[in-house]
Each structure stands twice: as structure tokens, then as C-alpha cells.
PDB file with one MODEL, atoms N, CA, C and O in Angstrom:
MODEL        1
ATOM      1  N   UNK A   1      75.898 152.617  85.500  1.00  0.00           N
ATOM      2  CA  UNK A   1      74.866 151.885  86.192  1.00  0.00           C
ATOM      3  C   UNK A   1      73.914 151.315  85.150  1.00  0.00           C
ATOM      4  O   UNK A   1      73.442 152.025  84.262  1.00  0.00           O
ATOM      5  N   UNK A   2      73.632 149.965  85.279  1.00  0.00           N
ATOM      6  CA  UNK A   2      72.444 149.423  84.517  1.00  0.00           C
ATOM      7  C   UNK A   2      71.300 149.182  85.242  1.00  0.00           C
ATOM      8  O   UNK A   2      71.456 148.884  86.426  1.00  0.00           O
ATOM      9  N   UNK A   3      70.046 149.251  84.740  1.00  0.00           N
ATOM     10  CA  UNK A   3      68.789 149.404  85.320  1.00  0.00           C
ATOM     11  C   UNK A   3      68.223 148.266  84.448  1.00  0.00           C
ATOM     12  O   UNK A   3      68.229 148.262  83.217  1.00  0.00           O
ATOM     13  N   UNK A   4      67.725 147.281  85.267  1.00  0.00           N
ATOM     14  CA  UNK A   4      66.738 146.356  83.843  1.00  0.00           C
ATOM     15  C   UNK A   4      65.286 146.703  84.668  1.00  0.00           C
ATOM     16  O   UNK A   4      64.999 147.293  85.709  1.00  0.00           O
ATOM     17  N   UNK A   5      64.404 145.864  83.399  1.00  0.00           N
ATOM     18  CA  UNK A   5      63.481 146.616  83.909  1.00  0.00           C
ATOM     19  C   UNK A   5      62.249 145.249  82.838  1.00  0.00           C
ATOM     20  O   UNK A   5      62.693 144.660  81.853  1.00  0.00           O
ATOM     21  N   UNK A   6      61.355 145.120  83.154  1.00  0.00           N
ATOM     22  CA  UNK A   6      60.366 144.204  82.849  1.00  0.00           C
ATOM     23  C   UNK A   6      59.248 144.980  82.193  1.00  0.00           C
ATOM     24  O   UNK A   6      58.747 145.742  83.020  1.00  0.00           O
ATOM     25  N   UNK A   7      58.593 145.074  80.838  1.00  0.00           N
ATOM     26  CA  UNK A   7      57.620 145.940  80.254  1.00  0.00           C
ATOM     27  C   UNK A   7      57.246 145.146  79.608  1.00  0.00           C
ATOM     28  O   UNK A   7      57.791 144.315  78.881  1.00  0.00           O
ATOM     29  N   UNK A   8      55.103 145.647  80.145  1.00  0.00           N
ATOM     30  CA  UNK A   8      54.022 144.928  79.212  1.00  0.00           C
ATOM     31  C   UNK A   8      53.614 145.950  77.665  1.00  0.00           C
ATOM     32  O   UNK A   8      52.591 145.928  76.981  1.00  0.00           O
ATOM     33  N   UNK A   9      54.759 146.703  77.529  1.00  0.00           N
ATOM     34  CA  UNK A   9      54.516 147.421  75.955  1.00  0.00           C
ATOM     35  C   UNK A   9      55.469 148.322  75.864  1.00  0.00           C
ATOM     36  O   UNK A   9      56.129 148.729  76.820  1.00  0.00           O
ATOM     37  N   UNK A  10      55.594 148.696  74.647  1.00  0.00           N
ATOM     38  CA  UNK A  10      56.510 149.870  73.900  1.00  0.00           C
ATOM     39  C   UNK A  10      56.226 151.571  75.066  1.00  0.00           C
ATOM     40  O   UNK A  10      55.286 152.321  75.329  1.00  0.00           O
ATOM     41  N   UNK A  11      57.227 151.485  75.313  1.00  0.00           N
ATOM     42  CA  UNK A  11      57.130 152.882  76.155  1.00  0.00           C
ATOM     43  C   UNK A  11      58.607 153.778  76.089  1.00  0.00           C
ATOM     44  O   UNK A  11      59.718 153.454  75.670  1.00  0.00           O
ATOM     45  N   UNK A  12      58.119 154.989  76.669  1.00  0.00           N
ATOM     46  CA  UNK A  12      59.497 155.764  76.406  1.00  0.00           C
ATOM     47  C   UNK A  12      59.537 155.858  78.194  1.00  0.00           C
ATOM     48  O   UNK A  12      58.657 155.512  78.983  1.00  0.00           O
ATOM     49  N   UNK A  13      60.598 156.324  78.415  1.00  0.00           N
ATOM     50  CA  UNK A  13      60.419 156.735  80.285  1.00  0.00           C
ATOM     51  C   UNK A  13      61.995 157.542  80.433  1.00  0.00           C
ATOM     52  O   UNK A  13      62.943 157.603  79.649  1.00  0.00           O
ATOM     53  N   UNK A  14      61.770 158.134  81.866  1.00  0.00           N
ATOM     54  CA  UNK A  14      62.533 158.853  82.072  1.00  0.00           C
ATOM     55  C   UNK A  14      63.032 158.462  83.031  1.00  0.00           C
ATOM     56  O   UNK A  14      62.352 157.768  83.787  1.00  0.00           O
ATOM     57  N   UNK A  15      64.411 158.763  83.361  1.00  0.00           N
ATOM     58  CA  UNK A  15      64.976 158.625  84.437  1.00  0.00           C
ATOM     59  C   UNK A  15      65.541 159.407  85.320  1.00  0.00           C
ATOM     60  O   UNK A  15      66.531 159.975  84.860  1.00  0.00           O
ATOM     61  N   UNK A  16      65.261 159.697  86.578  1.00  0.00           N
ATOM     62  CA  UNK A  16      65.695 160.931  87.333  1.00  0.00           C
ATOM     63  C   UNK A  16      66.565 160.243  89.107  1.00  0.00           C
ATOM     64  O   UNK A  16      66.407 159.316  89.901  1.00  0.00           O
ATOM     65  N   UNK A  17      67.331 161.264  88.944  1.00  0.00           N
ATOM     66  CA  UNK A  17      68.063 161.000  90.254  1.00  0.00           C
ATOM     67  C   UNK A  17      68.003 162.220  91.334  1.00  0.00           C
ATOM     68  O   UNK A  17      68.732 163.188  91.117  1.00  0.00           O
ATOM     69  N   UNK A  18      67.247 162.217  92.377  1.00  0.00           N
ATOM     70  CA  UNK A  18      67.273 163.032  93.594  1.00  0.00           C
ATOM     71  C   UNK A  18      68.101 162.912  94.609  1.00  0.00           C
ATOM     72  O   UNK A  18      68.360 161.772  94.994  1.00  0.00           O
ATOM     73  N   UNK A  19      68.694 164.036  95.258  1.00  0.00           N
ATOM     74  CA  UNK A  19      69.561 164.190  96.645  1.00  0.00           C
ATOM     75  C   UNK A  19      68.690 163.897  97.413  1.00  0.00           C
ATOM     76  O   UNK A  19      67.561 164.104  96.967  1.00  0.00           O
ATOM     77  N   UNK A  20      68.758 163.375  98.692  1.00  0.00           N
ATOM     78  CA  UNK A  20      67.589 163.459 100.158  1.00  0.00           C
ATOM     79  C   UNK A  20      67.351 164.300 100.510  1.00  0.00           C
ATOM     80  O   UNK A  20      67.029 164.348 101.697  1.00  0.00           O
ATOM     81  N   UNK A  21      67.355 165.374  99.797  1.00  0.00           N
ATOM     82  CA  UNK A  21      66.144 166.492 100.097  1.00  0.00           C
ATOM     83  C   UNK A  21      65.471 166.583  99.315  1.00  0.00           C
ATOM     84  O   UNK A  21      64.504 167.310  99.539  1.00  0.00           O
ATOM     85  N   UNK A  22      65.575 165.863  97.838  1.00  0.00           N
ATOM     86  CA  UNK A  22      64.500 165.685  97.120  1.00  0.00           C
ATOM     87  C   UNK A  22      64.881 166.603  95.765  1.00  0.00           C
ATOM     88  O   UNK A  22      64.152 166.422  94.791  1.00  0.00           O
ATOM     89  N   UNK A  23      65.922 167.529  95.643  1.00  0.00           N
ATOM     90  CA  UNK A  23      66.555 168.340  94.503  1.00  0.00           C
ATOM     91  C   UNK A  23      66.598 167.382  93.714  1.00  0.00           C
ATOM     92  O   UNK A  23      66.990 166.294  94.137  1.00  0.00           O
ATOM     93  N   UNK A  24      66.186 167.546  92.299  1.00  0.00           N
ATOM     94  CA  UNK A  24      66.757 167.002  91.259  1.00  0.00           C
ATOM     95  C   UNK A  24      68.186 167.040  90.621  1.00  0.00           C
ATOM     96  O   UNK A  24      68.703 168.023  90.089  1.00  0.00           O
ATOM     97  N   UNK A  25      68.553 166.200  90.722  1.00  0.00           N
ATOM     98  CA  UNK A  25      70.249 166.357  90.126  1.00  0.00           C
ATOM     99  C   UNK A  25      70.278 165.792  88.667  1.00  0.00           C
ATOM    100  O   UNK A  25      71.091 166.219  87.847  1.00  0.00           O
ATOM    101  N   UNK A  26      69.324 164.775  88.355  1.00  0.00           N
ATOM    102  CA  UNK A  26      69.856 164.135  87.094  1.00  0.00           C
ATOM    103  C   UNK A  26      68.703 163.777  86.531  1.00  0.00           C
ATOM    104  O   UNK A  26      67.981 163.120  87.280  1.00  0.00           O
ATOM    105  N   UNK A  27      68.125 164.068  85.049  1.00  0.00           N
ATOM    106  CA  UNK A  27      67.345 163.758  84.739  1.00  0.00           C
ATOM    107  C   UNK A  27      67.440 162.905  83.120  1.00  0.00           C
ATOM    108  O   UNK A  27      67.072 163.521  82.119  1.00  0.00           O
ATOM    109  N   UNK A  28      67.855 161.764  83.028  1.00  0.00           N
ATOM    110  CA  UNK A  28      67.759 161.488  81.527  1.00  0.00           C
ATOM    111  C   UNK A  28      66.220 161.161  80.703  1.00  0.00           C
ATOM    112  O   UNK A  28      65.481 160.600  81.512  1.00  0.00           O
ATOM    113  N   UNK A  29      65.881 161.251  80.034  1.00  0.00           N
ATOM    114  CA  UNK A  29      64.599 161.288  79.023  1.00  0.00           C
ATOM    115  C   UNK A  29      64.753 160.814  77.538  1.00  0.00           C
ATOM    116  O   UNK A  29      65.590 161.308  76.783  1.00  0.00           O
ATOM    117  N   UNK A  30      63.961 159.908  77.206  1.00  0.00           N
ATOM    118  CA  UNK A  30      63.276 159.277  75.771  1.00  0.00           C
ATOM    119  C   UNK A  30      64.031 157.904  75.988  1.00  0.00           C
ATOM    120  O   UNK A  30      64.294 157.400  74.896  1.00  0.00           O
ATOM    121  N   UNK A  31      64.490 157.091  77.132  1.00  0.00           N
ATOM    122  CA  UNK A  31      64.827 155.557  76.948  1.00  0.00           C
ATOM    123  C   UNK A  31      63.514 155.052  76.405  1.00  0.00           C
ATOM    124  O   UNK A  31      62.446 155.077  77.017  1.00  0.00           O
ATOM    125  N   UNK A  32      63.752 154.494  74.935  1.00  0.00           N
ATOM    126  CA  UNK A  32      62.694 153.364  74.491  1.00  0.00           C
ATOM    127  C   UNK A  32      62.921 152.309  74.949  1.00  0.00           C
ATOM    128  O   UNK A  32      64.112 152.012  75.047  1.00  0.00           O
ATOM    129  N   UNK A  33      62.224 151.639  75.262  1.00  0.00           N
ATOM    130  CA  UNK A  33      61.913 150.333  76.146  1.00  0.00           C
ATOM    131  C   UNK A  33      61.030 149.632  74.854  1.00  0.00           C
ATOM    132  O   UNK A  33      60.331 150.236  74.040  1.00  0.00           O
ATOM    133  N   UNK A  34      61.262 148.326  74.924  1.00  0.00           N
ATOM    134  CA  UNK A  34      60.495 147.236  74.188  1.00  0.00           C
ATOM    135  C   UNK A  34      59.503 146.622  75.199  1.00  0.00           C
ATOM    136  O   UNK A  34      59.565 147.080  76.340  1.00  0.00           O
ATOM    137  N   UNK A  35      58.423 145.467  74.902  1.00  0.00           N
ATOM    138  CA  UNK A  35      57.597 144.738  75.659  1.00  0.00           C
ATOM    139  C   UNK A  35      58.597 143.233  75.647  1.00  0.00           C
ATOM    140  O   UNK A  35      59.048 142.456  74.805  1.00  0.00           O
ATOM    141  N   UNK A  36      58.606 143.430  77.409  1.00  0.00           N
ATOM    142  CA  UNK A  36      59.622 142.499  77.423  1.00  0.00           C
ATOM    143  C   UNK A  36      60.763 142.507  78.763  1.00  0.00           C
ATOM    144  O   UNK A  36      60.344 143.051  79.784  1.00  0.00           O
ATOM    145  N   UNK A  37      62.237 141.907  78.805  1.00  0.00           N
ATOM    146  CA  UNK A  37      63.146 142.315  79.201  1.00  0.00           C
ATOM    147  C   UNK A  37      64.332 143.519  78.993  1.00  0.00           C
ATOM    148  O   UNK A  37      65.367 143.127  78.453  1.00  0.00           O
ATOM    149  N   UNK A  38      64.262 144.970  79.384  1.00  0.00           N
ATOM    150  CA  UNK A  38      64.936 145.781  79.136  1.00  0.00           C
ATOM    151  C   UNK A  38      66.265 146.336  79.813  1.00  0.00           C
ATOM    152  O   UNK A  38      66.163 146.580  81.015  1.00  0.00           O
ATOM    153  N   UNK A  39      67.267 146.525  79.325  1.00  0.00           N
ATOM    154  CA  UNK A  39      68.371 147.044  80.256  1.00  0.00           C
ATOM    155  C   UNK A  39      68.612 148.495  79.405  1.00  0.00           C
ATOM    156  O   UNK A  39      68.705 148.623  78.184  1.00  0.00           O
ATOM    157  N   UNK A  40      68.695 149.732  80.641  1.00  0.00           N
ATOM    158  CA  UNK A  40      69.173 150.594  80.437  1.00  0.00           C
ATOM    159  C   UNK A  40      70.472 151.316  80.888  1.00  0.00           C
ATOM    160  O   UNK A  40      70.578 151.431  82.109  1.00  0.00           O
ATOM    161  N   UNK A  41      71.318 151.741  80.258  1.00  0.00           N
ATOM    162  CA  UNK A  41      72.982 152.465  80.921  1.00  0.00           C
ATOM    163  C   UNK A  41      72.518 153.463  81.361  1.00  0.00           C
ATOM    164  O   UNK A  41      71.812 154.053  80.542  1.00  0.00           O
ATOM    165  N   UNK A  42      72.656 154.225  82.927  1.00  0.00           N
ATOM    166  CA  UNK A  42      72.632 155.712  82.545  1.00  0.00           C
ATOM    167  C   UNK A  42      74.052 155.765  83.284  1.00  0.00           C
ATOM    168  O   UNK A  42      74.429 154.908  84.083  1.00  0.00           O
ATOM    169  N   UNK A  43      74.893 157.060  82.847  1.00  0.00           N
ATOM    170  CA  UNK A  43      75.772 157.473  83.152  1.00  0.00           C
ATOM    171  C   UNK A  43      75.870 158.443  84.229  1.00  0.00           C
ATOM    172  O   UNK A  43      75.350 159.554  84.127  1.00  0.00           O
ATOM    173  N   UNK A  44      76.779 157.918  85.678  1.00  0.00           N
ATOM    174  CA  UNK A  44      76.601 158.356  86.828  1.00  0.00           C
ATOM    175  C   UNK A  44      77.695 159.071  87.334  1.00  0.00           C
ATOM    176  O   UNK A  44      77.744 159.535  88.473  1.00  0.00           O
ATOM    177  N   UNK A  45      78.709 159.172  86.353  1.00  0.00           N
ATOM    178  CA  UNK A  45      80.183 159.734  86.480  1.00  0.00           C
ATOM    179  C   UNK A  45      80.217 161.933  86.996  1.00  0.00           C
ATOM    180  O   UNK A  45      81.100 162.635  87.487  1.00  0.00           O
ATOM    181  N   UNK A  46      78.965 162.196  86.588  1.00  0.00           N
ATOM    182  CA  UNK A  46      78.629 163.551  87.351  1.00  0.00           C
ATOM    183  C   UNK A  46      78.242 163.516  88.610  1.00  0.00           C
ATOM    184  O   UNK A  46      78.219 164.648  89.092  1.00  0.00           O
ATOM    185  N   UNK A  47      77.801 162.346  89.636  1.00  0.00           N
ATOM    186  CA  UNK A  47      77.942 162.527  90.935  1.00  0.00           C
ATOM    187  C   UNK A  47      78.574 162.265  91.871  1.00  0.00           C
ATOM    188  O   UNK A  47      79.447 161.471  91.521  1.00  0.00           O
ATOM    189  N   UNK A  48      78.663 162.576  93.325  1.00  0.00           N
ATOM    190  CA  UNK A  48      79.670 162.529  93.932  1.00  0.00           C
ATOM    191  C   UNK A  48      79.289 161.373  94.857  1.00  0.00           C
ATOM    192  O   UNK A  48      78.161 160.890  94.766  1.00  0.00           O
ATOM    193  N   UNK A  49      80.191 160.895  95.759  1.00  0.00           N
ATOM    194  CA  UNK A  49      79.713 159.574  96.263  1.00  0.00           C
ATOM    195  C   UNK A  49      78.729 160.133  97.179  1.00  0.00           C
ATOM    196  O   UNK A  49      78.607 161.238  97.708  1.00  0.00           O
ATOM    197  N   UNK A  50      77.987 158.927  97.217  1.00  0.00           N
ATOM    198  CA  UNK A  50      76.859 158.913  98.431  1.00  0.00           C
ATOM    199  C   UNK A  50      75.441 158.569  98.167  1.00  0.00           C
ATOM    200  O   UNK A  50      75.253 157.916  97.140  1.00  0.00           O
ATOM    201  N   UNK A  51      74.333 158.896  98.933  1.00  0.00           N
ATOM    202  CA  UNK A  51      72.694 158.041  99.144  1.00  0.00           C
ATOM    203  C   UNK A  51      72.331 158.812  97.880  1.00  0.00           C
ATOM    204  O   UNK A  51      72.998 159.771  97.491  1.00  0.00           O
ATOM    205  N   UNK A  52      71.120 158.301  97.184  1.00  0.00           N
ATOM    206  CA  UNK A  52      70.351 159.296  96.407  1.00  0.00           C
ATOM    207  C   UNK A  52      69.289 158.912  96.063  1.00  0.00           C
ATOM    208  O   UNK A  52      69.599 157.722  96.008  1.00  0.00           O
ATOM    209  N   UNK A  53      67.998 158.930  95.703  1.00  0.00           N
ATOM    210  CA  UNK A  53      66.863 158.364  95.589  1.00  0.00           C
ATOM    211  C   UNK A  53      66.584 158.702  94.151  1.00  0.00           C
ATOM    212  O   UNK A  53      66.797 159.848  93.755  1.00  0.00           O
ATOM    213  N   UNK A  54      66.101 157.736  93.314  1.00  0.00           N
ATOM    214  CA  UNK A  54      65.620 157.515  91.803  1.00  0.00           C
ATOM    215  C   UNK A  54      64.153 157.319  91.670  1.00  0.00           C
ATOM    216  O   UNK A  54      63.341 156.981  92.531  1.00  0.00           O
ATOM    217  N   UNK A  55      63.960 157.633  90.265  1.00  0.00           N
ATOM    218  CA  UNK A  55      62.737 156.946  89.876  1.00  0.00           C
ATOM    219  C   UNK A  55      63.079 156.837  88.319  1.00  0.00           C
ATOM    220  O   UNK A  55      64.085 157.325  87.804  1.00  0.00           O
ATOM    221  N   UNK A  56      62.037 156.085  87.618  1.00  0.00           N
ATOM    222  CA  UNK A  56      61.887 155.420  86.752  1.00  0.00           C
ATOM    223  C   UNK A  56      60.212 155.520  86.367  1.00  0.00           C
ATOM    224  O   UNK A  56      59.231 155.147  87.010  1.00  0.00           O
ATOM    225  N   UNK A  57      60.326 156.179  85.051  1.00  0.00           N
ATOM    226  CA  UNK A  57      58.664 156.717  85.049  1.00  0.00           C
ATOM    227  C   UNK A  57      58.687 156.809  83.418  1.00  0.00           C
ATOM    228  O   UNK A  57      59.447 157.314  82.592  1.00  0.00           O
ATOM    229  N   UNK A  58      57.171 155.883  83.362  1.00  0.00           N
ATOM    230  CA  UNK A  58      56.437 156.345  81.819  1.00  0.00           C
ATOM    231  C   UNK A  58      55.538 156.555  82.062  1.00  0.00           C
ATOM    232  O   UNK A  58      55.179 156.483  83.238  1.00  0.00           O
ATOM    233  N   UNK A  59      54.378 157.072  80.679  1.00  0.00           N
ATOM    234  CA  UNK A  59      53.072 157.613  80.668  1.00  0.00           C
ATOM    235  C   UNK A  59      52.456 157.130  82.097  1.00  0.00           C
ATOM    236  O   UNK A  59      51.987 158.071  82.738  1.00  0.00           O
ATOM    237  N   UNK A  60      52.333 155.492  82.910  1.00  0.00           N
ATOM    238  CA  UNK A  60      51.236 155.176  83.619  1.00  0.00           C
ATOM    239  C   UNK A  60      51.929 154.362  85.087  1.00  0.00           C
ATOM    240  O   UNK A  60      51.370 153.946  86.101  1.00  0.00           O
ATOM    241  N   UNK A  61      52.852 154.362  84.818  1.00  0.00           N
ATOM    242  CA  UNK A  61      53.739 153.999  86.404  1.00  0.00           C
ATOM    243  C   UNK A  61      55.114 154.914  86.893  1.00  0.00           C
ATOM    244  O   UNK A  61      55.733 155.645  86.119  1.00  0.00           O
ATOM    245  N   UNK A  62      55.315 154.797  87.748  1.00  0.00           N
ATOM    246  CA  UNK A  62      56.547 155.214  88.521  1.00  0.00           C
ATOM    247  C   UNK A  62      57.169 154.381  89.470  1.00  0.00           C
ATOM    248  O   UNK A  62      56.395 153.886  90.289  1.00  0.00           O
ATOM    249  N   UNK A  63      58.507 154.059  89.593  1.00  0.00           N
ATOM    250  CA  UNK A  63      59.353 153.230  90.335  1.00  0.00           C
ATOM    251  C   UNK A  63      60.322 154.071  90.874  1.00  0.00           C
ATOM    252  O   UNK A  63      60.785 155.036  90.266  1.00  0.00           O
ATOM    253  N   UNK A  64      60.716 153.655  92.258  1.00  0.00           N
ATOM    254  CA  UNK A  64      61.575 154.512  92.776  1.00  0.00           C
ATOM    255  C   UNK A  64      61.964 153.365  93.345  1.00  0.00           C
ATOM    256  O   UNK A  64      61.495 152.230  93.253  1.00  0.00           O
ATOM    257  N   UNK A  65      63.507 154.080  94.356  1.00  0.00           N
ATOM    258  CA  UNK A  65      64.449 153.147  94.923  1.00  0.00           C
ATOM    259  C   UNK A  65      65.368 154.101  95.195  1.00  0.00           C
ATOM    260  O   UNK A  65      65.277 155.286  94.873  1.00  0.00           O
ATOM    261  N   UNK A  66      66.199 153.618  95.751  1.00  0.00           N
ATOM    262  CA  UNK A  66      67.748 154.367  96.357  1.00  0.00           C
ATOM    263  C   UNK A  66      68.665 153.547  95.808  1.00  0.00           C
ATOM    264  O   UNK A  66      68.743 152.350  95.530  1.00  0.00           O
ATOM    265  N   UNK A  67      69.526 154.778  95.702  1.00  0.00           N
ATOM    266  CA  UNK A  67      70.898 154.467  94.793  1.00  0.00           C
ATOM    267  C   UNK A  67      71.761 154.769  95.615  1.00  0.00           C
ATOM    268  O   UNK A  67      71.603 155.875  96.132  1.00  0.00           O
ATOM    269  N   UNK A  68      73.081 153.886  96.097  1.00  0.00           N
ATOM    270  CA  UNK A  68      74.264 154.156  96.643  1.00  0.00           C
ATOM    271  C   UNK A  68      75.546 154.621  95.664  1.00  0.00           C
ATOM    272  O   UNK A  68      75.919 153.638  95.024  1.00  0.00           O
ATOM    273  N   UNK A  69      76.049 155.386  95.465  1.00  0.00           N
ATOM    274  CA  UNK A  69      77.820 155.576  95.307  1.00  0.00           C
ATOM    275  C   UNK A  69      78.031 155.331  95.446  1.00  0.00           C
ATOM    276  O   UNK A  69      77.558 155.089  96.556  1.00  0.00           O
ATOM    277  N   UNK A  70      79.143 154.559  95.237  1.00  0.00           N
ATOM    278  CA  UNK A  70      80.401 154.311  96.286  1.00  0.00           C
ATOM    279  C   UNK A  70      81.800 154.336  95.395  1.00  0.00           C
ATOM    280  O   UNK A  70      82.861 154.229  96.011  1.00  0.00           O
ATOM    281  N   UNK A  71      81.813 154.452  94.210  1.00  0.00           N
ATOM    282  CA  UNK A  71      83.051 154.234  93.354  1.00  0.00           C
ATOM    283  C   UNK A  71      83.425 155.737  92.304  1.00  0.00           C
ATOM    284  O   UNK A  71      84.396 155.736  91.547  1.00  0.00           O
TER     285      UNK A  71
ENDMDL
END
């Protein structure tokens, strides 16, 4: 899965993936990001198909969204 992502400065952030109950299943940490246009890989081959809810977080924001499986 690629994630792009739009940044007004140098940041590190983490990336986490939750079940709908809110368990953490996946957590990657230290993507450096530039100021700018960013794309990140994370590798999704440890879950099983289906819904899951994300976020996307440095020092001063957080982004979330839902993630489908299907492959």
C-alpha cells in the first residue's frame, strides 16, 4: 500500500492500523517525510482481508481513514 501525503516541514510520523474494535494490529514508526509531496510503502502482507481503520500521525496532526483488503 502507498500512502502520499502533502507536508509543510521535515517530520517523522507513524503509521498505525486498527481492527473495528479499535485493537492495534500494525504499527510502523520513524517514516521521514520531506516539506512537500511524500509517498510512503507500508507493507500489508500480515493482514487478513477485510475493513480496518488507520491513522497517520506526527508531533502536531493526526489523519485517519479506513482501509479495505481485498487482495
Amino acid at each position: 500500500m502507498f500512502v502520499r501525503l502533502q507536508a509543510d516541514s521535515k517530520s517523522d510520523l507513524i503509521f498505525s492500523v486498527f481492527s473495528l474494535s479499535g485493537m492495534k494490529i500494525l504499527s510502523k514508526e520513524n517514516f521521514e517525510i520531506i516539506r512537500g509531496e511524500n509517498t510512503i510503502k507500508i507493507n500489508l502482507t500480515s493482514l487478513n482481508l477485510g475493513i480496518y481503520l488507520y491513522s497517520v500521525r506526527n508531533n502536531k496532526l493526526v489523519f485517519t481513514g479506513k482501509l479495505v483488503k481485498t487482495e
